[in-house]
N, CA, C and O atoms as a GROMACS GRO file, in nm:
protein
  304
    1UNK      N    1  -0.270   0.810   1.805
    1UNK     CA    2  -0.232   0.714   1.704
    1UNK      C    3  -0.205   0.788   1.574
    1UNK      O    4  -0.261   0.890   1.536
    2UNK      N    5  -0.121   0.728   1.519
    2UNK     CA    6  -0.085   0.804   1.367
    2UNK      C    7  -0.153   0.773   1.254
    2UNK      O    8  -0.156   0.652   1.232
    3UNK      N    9  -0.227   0.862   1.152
    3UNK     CA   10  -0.311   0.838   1.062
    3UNK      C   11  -0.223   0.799   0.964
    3UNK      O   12  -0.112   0.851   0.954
    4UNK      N   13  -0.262   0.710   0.888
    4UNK     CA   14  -0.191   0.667   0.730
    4UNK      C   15  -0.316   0.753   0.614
    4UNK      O   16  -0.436   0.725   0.611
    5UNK      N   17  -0.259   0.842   0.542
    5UNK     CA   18  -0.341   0.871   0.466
    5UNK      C   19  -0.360   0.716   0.331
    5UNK      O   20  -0.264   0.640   0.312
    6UNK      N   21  -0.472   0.701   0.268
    6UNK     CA   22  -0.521   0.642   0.188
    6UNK      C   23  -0.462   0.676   0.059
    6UNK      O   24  -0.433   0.583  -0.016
    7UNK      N   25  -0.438   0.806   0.021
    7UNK     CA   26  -0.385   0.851  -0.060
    7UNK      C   27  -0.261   0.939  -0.099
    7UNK      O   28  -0.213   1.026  -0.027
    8UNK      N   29  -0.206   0.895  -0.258
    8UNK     CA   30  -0.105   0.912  -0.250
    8UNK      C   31  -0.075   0.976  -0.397
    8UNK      O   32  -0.108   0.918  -0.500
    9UNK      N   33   0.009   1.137  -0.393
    9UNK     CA   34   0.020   1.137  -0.514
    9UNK      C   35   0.149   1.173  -0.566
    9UNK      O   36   0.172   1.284  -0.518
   10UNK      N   37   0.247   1.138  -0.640
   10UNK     CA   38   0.426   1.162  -0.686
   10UNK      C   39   0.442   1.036  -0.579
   10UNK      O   40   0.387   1.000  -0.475
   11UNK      N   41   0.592   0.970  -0.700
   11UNK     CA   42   0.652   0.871  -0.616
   11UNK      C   43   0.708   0.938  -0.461
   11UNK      O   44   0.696   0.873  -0.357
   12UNK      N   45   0.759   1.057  -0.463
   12UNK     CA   46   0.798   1.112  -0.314
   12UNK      C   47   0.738   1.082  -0.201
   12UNK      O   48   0.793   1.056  -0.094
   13UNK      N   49   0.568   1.086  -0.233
   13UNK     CA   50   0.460   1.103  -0.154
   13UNK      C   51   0.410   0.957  -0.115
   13UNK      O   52   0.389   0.922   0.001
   14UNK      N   53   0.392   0.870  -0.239
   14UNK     CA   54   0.392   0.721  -0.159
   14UNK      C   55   0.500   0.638  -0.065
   14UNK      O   56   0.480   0.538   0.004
   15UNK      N   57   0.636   0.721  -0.088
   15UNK     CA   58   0.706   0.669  -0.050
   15UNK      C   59   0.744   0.667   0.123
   15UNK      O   60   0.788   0.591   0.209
   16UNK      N   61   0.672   0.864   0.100
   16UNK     CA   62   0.656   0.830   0.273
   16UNK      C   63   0.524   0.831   0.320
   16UNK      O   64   0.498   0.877   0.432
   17UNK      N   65   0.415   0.773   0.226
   17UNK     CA   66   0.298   0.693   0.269
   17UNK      C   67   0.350   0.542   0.369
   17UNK      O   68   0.320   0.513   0.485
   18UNK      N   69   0.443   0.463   0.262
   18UNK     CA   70   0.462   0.355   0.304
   18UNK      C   71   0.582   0.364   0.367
   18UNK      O   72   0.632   0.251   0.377
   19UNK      N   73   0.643   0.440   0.408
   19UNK     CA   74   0.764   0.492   0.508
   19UNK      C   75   0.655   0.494   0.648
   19UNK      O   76   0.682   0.437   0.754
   20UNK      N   77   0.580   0.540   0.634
   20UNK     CA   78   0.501   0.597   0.775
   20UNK      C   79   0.411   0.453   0.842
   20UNK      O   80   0.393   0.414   0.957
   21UNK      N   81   0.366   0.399   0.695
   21UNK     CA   82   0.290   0.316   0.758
   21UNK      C   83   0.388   0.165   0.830
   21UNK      O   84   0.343   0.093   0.919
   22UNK      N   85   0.500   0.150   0.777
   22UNK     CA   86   0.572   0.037   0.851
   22UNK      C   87   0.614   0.114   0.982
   22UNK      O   88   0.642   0.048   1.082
   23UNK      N   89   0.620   0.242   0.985
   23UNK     CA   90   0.704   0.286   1.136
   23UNK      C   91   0.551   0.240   1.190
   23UNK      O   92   0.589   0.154   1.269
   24UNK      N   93   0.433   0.239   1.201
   24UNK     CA   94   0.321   0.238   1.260
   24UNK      C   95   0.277   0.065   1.330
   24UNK      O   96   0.238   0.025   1.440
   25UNK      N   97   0.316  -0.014   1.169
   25UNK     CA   98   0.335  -0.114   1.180
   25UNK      C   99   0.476  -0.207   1.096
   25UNK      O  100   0.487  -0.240   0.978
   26UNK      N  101   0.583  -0.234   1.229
   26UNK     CA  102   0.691  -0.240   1.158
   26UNK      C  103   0.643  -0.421   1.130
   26UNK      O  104   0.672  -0.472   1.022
   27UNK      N  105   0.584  -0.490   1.219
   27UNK     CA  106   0.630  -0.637   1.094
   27UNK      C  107   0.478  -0.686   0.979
   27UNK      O  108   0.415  -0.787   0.946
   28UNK      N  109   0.480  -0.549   0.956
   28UNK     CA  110   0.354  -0.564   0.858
   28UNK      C  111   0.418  -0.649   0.731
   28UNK      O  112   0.522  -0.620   0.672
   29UNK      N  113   0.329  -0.762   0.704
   29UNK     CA  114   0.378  -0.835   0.599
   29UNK      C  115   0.219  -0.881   0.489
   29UNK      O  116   0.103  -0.918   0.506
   30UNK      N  117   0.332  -0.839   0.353
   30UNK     CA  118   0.158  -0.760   0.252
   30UNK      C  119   0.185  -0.937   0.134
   30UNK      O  120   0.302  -0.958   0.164
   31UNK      N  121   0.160  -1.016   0.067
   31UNK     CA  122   0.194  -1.060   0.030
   31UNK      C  123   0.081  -1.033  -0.111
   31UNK      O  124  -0.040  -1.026  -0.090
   32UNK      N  125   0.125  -1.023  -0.213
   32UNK     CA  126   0.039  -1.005  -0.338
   32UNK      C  127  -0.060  -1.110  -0.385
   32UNK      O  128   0.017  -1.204  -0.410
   33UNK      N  129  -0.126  -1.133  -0.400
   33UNK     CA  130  -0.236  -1.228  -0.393
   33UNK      C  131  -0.276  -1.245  -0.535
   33UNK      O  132  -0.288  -1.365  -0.562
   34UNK      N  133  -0.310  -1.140  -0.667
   34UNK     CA  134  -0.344  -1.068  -0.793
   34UNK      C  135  -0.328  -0.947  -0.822
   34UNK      O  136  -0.334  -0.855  -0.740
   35UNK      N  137  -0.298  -0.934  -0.972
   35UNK     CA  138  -0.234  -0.808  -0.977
   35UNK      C  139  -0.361  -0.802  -1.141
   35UNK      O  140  -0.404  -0.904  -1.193
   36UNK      N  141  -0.396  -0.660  -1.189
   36UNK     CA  142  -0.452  -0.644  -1.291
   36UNK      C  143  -0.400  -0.513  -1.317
   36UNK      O  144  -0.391  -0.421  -1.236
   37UNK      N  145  -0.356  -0.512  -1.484
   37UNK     CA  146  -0.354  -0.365  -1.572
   37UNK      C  147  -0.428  -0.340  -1.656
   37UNK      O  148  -0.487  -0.421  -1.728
   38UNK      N  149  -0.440  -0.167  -1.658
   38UNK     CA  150  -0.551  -0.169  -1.767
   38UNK      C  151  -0.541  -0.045  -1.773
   38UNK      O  152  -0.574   0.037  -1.687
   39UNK      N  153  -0.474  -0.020  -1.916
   39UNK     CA  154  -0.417   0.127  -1.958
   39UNK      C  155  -0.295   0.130  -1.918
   39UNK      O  156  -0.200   0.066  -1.962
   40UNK      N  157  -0.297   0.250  -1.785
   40UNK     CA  158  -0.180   0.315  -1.703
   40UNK      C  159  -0.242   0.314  -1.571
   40UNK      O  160  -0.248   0.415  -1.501
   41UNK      N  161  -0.297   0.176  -1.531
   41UNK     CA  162  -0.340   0.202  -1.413
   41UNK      C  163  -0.335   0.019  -1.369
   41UNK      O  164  -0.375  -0.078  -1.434
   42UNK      N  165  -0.270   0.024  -1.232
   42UNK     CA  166  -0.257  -0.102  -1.178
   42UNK      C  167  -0.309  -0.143  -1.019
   42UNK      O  168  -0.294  -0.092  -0.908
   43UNK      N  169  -0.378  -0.266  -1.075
   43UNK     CA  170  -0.446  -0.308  -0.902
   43UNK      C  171  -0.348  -0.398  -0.861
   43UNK      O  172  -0.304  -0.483  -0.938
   44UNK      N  173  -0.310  -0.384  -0.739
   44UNK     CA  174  -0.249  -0.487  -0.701
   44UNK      C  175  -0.319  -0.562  -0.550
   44UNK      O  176  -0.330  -0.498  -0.446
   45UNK      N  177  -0.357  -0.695  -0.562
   45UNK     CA  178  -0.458  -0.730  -0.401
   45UNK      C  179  -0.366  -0.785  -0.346
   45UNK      O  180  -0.287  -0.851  -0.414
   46UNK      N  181  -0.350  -0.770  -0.176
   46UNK     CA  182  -0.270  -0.847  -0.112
   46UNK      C  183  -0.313  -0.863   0.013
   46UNK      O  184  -0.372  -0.777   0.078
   47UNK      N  185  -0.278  -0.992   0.056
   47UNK     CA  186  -0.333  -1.053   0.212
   47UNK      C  187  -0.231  -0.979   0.318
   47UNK      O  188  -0.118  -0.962   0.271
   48UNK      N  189  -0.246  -0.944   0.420
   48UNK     CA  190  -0.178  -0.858   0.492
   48UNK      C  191  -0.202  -0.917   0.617
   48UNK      O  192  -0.316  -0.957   0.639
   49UNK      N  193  -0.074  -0.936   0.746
   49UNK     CA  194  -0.048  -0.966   0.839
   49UNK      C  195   0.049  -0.896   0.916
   49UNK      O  196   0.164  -0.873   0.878
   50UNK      N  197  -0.020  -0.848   1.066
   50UNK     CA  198   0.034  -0.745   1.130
   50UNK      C  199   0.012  -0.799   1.278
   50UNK      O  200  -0.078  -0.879   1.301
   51UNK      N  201   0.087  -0.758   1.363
   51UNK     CA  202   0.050  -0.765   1.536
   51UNK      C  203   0.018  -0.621   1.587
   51UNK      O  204   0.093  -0.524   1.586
   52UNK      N  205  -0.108  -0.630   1.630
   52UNK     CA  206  -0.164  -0.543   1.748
   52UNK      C  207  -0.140  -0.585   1.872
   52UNK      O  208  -0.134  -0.704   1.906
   53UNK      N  209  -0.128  -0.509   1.928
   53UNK     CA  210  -0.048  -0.539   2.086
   53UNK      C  211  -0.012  -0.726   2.084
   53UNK      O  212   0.097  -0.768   2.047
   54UNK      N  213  -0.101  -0.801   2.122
   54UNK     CA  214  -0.048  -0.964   2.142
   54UNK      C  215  -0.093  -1.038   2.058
   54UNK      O  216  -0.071  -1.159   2.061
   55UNK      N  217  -0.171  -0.978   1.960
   55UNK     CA  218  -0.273  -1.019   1.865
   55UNK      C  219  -0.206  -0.977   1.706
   55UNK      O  220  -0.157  -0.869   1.673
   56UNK      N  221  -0.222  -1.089   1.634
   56UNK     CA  222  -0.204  -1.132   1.478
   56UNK      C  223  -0.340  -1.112   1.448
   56UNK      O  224  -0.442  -1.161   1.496
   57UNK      N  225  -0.315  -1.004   1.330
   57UNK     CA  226  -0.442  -0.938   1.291
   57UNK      C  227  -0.403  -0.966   1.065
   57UNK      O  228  -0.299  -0.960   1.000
   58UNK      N  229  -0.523  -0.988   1.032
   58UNK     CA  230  -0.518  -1.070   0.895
   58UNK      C  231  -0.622  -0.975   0.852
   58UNK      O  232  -0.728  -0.941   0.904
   59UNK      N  233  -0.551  -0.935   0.721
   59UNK     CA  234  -0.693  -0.860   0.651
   59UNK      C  235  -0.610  -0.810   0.509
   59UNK      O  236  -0.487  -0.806   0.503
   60UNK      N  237  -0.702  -0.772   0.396
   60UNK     CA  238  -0.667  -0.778   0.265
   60UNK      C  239  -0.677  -0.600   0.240
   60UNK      O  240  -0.714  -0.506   0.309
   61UNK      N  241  -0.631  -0.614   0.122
   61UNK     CA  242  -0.570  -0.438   0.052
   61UNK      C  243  -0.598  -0.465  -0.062
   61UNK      O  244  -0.591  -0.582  -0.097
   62UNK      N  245  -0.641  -0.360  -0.159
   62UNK     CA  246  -0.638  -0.398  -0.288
   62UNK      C  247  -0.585  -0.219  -0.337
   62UNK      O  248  -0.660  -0.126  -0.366
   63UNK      N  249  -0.451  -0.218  -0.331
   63UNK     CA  250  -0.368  -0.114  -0.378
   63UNK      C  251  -0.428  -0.070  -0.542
   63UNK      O  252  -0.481  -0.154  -0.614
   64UNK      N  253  -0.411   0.061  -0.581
   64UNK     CA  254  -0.455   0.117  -0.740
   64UNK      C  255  -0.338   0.213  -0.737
   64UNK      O  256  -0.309   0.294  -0.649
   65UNK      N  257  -0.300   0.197  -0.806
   65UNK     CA  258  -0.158   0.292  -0.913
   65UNK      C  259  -0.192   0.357  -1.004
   65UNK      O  260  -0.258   0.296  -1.089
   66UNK      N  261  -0.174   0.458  -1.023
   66UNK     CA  262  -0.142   0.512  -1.188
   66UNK      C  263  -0.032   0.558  -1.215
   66UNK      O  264   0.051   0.620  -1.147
   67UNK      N  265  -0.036   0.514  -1.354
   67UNK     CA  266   0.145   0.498  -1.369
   67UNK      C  267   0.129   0.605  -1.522
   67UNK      O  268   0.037   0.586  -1.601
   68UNK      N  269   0.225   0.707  -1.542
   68UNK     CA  270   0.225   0.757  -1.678
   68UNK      C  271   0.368   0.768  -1.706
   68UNK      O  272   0.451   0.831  -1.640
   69UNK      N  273   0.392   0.678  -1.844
   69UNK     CA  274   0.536   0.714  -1.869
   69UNK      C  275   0.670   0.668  -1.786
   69UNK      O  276   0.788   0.702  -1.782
   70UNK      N  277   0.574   0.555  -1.711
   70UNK     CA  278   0.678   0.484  -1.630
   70UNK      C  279   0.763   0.565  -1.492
   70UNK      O  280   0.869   0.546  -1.432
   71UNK      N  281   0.643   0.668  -1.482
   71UNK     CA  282   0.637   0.734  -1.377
   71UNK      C  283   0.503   0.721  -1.261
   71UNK      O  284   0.387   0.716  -1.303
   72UNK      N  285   0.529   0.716  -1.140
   72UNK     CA  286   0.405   0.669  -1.058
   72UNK      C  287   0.338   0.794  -1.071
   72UNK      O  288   0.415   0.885  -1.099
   73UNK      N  289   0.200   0.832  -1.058
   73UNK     CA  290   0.173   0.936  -1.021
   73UNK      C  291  -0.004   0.969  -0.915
   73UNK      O  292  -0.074   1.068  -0.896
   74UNK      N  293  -0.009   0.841  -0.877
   74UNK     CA  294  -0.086   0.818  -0.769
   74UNK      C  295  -0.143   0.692  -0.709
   74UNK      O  296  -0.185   0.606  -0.786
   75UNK      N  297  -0.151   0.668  -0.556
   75UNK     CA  298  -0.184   0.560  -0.534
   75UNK      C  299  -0.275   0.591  -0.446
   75UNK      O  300  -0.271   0.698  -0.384
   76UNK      N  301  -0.368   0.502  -0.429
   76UNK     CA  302  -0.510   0.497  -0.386
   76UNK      C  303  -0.498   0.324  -0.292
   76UNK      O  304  -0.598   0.277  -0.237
   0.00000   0.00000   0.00000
């Protein structure tokens, strides 16, 4: 099975965080639930729905950003 790392640092690097993780799970669907800023750093929570083999599987994320200069520069 393919690991998704947790972490992520340069937009390059999240991008094929979340490049990897839809090939893993392609009808993964994240929907944002709350979002909080504070500084240069952003939470974003979201309810998440995916199929494992025949099974609809439900479970939550609470994504962290840091952003400098309107540049990403890590996600957690």
């Amino acid at each position: 099975m393919t690991q998704i790392s947790t972490d992520a640092y340069g937009s390059a690097e999240v991008e094929r965080m979340f490049r990897r993780l839809f090939t893993v799970l392609p009808d993964l669907v994240a929907i944002p639930q709350r979002s909080v800023v504070n500084d240069n750093v952003v939470f974003i929570e979201s309810d998440c729905t995916t199929t494992l083999g025949n099974r609809a599987v439900h479970f939550s994320v609470c994504d962290r950003f840091v952003i400098d200069h309107g540049k990403l520069l890590e996600r957690r």
